[in-house]
C-alpha positions in Angstrom: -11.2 20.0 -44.5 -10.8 23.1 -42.4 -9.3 23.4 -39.3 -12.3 23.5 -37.1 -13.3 20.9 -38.8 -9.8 18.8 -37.9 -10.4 19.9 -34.5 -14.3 18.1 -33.8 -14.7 15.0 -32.2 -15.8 12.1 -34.7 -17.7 9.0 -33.7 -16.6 6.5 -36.8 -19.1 3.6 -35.6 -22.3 3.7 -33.3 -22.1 2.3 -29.6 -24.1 -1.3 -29.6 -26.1 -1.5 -26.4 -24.6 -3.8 -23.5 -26.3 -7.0 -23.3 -28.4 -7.8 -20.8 -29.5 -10.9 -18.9 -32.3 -11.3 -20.8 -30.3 -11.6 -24.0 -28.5 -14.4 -22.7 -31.3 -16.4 -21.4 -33.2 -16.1 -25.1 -29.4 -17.2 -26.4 -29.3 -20.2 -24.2 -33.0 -20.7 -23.8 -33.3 -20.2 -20.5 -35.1 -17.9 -17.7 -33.7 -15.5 -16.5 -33.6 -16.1 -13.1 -31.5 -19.1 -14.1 -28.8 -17.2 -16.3 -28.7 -14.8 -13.2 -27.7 -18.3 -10.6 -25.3 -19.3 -13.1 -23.3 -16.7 -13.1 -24.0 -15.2 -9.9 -23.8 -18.2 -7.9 -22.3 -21.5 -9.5 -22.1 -25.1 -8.9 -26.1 -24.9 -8.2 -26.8 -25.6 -11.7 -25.5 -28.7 -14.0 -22.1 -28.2 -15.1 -23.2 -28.6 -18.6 -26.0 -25.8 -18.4 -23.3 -23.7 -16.6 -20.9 -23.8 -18.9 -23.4 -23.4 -21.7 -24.1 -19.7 -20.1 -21.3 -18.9 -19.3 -20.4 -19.4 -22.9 -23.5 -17.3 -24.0 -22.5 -14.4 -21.7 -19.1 -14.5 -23.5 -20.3 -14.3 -26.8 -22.1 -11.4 -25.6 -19.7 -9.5 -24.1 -22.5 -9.6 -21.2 -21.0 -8.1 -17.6 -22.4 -8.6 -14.5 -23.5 -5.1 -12.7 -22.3 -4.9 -9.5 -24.8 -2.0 -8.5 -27.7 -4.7 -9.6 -26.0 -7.8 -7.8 -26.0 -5.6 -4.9 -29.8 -5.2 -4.9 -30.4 -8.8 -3.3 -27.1 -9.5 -2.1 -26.2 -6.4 -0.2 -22.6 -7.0 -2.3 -21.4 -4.8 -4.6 -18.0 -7.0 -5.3 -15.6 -4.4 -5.1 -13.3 -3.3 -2.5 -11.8 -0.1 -1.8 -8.0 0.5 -1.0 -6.8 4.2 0.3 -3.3 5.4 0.7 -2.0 8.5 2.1 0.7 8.9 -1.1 -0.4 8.1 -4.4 3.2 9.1 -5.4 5.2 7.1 -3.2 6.6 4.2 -4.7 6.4 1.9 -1.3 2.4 1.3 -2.0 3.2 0.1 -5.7 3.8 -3.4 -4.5 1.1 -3.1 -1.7 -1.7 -2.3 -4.9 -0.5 -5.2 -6.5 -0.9 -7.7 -3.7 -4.3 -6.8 -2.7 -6.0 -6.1 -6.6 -4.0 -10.4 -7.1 -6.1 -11.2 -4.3 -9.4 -9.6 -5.5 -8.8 -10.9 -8.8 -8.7 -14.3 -7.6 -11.8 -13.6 -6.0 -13.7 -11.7 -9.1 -14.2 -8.5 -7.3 -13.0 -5.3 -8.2 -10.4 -2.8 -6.3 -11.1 0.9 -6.2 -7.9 2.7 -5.3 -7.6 6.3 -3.9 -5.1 8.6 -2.1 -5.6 11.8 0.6 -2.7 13.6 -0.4 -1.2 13.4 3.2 -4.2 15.4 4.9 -6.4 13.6 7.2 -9.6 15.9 6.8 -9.4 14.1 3.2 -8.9 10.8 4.0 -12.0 10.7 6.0 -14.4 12.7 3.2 -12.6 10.3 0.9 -13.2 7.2 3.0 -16.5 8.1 4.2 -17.9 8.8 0.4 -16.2 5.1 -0.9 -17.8 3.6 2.2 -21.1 4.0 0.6 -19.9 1.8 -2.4 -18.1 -0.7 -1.4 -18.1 -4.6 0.6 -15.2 -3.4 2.7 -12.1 -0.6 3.2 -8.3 -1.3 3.3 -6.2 1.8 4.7 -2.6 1.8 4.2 -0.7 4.1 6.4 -3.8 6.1 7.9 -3.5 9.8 9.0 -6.5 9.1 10.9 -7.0 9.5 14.3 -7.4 6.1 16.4 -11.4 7.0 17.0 -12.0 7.7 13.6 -11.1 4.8 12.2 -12.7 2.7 14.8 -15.8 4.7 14.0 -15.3 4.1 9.6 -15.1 0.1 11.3 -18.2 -0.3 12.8 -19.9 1.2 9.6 -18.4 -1.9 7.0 -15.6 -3.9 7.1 -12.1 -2.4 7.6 -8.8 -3.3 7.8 -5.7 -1.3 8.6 -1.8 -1.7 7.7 0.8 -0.4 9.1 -1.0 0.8 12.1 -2.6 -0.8 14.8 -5.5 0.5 16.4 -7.2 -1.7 19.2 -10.5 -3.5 17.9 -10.0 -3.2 14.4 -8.2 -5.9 12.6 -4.8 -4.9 11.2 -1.8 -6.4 9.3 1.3 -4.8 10.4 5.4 -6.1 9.5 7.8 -6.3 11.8 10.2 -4.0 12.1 12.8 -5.5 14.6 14.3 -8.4 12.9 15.3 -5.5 9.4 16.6 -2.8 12.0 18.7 -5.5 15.0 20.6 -6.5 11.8 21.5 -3.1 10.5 22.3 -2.1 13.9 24.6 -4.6 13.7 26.6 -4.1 10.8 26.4 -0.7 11.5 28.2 -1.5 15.3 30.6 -4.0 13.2 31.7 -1.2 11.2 32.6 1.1 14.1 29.5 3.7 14.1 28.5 4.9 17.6 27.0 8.1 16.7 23.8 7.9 14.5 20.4 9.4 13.6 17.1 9.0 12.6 15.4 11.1 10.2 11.8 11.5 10.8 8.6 10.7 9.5 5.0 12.2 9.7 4.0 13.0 13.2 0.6 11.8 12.2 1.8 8.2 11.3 2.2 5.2 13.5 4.6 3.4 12.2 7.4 6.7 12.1 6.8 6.4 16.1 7.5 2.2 16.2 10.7 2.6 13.6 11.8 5.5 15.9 11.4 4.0 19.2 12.4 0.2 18.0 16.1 2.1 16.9 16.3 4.5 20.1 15.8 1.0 22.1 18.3 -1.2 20.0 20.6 1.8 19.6 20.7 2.3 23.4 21.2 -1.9 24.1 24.3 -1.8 21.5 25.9 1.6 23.1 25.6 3.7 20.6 23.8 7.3 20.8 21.1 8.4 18.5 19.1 11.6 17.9 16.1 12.3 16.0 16.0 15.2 13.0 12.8 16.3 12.0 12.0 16.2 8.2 9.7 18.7 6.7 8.0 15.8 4.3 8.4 12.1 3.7 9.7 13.1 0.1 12.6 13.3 -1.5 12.5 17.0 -1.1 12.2 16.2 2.4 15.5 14.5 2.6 17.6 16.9 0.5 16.0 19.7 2.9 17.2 17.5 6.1 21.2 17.8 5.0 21.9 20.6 7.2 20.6 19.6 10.0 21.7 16.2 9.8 25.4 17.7 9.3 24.9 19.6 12.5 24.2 16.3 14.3 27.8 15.3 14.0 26.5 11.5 13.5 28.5 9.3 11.1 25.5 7.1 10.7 21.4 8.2 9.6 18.6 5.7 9.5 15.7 7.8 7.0 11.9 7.2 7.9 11.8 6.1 4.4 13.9 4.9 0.8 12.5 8.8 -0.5 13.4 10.8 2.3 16.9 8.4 1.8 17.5 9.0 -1.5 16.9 13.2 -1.1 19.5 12.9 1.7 22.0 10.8 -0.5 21.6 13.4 -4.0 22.1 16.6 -1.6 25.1 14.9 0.0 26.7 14.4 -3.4 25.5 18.0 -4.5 26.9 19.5 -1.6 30.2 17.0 -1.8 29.4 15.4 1.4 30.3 11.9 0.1 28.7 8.8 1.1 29.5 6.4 2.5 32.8 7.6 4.0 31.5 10.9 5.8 27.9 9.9 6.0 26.3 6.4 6.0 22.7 6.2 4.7 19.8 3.5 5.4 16.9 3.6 4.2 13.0 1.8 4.9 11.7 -0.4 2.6 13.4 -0.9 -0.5 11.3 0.4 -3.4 11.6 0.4 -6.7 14.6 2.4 -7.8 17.0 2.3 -4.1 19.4 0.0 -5.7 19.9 2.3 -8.6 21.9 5.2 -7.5 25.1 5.2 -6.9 25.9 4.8 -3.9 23.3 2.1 -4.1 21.3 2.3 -0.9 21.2 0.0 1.9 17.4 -0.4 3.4 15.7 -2.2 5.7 13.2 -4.1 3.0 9.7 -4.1 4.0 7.7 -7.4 2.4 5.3 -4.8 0.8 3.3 -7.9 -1.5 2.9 -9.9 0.9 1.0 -7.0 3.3 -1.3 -6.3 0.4 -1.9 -9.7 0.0 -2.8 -10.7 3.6 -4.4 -7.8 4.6 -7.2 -7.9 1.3 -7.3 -12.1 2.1 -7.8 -10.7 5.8 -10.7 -8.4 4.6 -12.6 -11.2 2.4 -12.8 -12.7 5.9 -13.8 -9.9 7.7 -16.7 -9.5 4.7 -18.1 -12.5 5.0 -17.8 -12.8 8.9 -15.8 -15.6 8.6 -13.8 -16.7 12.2 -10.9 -14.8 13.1 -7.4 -15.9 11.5 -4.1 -14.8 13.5 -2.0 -12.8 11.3 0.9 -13.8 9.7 4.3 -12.7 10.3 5.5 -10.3 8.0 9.0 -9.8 8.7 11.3 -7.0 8.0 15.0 -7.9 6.8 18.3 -5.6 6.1 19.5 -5.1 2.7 23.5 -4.5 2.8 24.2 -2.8 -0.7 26.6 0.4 -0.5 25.7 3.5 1.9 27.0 1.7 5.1 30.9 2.6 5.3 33.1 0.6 7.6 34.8 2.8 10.1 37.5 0.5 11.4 
């Protein structure tokens, strides 16, 4: 065999055609129309017949087509979930909550990201819009009229933001911060910081102004630092400034901008805890691993995704309005905090 020859795609065996409805109604002996209620809308037929297609469809490997269930439902079964970050760890367990939910359900989720930029996250959500029952954005760079606008097109829902007339699933961020404060006070600190998130996101303003308010209650003094990016890049850039500061104490937008922080502090042999604490938001995979091991303020990240897609199955089938549920923050003590006394 020659090399160009190595280098050609083979096809060893010859696709087989998908089955079709048809071919399970001449399996099963039935019409069409009656494979189609069985498995498009059970418990209308006997349970015997039921099971007897659904059987038949197996044997198949027969799948429904969502683009033909759609035809006289208006209900393509899938839902579409949009993140600003695809690389940021935080939205891993956020993924997995909602796709358990619409698993449970039988529909599908679509997942997509806008890298951060807001003129993307609307061409993105716009063109998924056209495709899908209903839209979950996590964290939107969106302005408030524009997502208010992408909600009276389909069904939307929001987390971590709030935007007034559009439903929205949104932890709390006082009970995790009032208890870090509170060590942090224990342990002596007066002087801290908070490194900053996105201008463009709404929950960097509520962590920002919850700390400056609890801060201020407690007598302590805080300033805010400007980050470049909620990365860990981010962080590591922040050192500088955060040195200038002359805090003993930072709170980082985020476990990434955290974690940047804490490996340019040991690069630059600023050591952690005893010259600078660290605390981080929301605990992701990976902030108890380094050493110091980080202490965060642990978002419940599963149990968003999970309401907020349960949430959206409501808001798809205009069911009556549920009150969300409380989704509270809590402080996980591990070892960035020193104690000053």
């Amino acid at each position: 065999m020659s090399e160009s020859d190595a280098a050609a795609p083979v096809r060893t065996t010859a696709r087989k055609p998908p089955a079709t409805i048809y071919d399970v109604a001449k399996l099963t002996g039935v019409s069409p129309s009656t494979v189609s209620r069985a498995l498009n809308k059970p418990g209308r037929l006997k349970e015997a017949t039921e099971r007897r297609i659904r059987d038949a469809a197996e044997q198949l490997g027969y799948r429904i087509n969502p683009m033909a269930r759609a035809l006289p439902t208006g209900k393509t079964g899938t839902l579409a979930l949009l993140v600003s970050d695809i690389t940021n760890p935080v939205y891993f367990d956020v993924v997995r909550g909602a796709e358990r939910v619409a698993t449970a359900n039988g529909l599908t989720l679509v997942f997509a990201e806008s890298q951060e930029s807001p003129e993307l996250e609307l061409a993105t959500a716009q063109r998924l819009q056209t495709s899908v029952d209903g839209l979950f954005l996590v964290a939107s760079r969106l302005t408030d009229e524009q997502i208010a606008e992408l909600a009276s097109v389909k069904p939307l829902i929001v987390a971590n933001r709030l935007v007034e007339g559009v439903t929205a699933v949104v932890p709390d961020p006082r009970p995790g911060i009032s208890a870090a404060l509170d060590q942090l006070h224990q342990f002596g600190h007066r002087r801290i910081a908070y490194l900053s998130g996105p201008d463009a996101s709404w929950m960097n303003g509520v962590r920002w102004r919850t700390l400056f308010t609890y801060a201020v209650e407690r007598g302590m003094s805080i300033v805010e630092i400007a980050s470049a990016a909620p990365t860990r890049e981010g962080g590591a850039e922040s050192l500088p400034r955060v040195l200038a500061a002359d805090v003993t104490a930072v709170f980082a937008y985020n476990d990434l901008l955290a974690l940047g922080l804490l490996r340019a502090a040991r690069k630059q042999e600023v050591e952690v805890p005893a010259q600078l604490s660290i605390v981080g938001f929301d605990d992701i995979f990976g902030a108890d691993l380094p050493t110091p091991a980080l202490s965060t303020i642990k978002s419940p990240l599963r149990e968003l995704g999970e309401a907020a897609a349960h949430r959206l199955l409501i808001e798809i089938d205009e069911g009556d309005e549920e009150h969300s549920p409380s989704l509270p923050t809590r402080f996980v003590s591990r070892e960035s905090v020193a104690d000053l006394r």
